[in-house]
C-alpha positions in Angstrom: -4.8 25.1 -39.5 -8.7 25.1 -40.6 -8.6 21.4 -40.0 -7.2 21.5 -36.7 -9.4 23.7 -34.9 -12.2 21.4 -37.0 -10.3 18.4 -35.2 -10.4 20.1 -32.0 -14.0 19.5 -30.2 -12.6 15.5 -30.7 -9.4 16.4 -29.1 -8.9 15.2 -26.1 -8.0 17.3 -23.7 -7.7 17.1 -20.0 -5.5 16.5 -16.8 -3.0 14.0 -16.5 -5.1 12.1 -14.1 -8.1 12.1 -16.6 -6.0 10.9 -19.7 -4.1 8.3 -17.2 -7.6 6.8 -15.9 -9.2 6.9 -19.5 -5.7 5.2 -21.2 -5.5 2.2 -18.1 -9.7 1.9 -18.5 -9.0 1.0 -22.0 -5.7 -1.1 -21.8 -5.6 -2.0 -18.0 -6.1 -5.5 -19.0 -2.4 -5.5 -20.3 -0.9 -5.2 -16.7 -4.2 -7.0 -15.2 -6.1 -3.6 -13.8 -9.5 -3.9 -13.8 -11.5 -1.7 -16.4 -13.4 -0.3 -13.5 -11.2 1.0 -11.1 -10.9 4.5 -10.1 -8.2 6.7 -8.3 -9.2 7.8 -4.3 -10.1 11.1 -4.4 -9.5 12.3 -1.1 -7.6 11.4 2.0 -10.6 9.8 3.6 -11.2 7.3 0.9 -7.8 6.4 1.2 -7.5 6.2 5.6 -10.7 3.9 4.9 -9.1 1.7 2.4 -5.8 1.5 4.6 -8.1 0.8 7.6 -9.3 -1.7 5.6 -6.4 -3.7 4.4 -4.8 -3.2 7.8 -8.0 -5.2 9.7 -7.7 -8.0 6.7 -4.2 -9.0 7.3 -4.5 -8.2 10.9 -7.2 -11.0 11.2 -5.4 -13.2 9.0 -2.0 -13.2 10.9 -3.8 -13.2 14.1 -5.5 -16.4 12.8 -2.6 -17.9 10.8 -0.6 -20.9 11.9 2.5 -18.4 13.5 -0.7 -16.8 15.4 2.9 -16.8 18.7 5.4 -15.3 16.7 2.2 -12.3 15.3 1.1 -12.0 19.0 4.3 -10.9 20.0 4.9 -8.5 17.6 2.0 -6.7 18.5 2.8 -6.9 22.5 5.8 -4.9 21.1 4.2 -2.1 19.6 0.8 -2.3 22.0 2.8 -0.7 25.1 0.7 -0.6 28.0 -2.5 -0.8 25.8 -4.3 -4.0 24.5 -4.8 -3.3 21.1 -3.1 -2.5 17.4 -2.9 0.9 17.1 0.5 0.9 17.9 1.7 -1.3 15.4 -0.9 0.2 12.7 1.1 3.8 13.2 4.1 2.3 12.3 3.0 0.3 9.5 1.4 3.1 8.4 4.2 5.4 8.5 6.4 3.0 6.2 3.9 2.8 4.3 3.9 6.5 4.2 7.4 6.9 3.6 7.5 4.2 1.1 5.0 6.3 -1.2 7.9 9.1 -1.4 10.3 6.4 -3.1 11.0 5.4 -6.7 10.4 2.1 -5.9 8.9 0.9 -2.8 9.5 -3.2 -3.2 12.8 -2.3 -3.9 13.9 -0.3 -0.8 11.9 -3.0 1.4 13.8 -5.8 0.0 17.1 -4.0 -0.3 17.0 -1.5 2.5 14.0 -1.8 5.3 14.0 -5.6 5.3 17.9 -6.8 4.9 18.8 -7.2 8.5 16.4 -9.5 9.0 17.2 -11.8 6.0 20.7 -11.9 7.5 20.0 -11.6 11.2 20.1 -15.1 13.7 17.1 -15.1 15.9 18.0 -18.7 16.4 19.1 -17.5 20.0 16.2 -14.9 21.0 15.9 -15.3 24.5 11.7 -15.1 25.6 10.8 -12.9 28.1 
């Protein structure tokens, strides 16, 4: 007992979020996370990060070679108005929803995403 309350100012103690970022700082490299990352720490950093990501693959759809086939999926979820935010609410609540599930690329492959792997939009009629 005399030795471990000698051991104890080395023990390391903490939250689970303190032991997770110090384990993945040291052996991150393992599963290819960078040694300097860091977990958001509020909502805000997050709704900028998301903001973020969502203007990145916005631009590069919008600029891609099916530039037609993006442009229409965002008259569908512009309504009357002229810009994403429609589109960005629903992507943003999947992505939402998806953080409540065991395993997110699983339920989008298996679930969210299978009627469209097996749907025929050979026939779409353009409006």
């Amino acid at each position: 007992m005399g030795r471990q309350l000698a051991d104890l100012p080395n023990a390391a103690i903490g939250t689970m979020d303190s032991f997770t970022q110090k384990f993945l700082g040291k052996h991150g490299y393992l599963i290819d996370i960078a040694p300097n990352f860091r977990i958001l720490q509020n909502q805000s950093e997050q709704l900028l990060l998301k903001n973020e990501v969502f203007h990145e693959v916005f631009e590069a759809h919008y600029q891609s070679k099916q530039k037609e086939k993006f442009s229409h999926l965002l008259k569908n979820f512009a309504g009357r108005g002229k810009d994403e935010r429609g589109l960005r609410q629903q992507v943003y609540k999947i992505y939402d929803f998806l953080q409540s599930t065991s395993n997110p690329q699983k339920w989008l492959s298996e679930s969210f995403l299978k009627g469209f792997e097996e749907a025929d939009f050979s026939s779409e009629k353009e409006n």
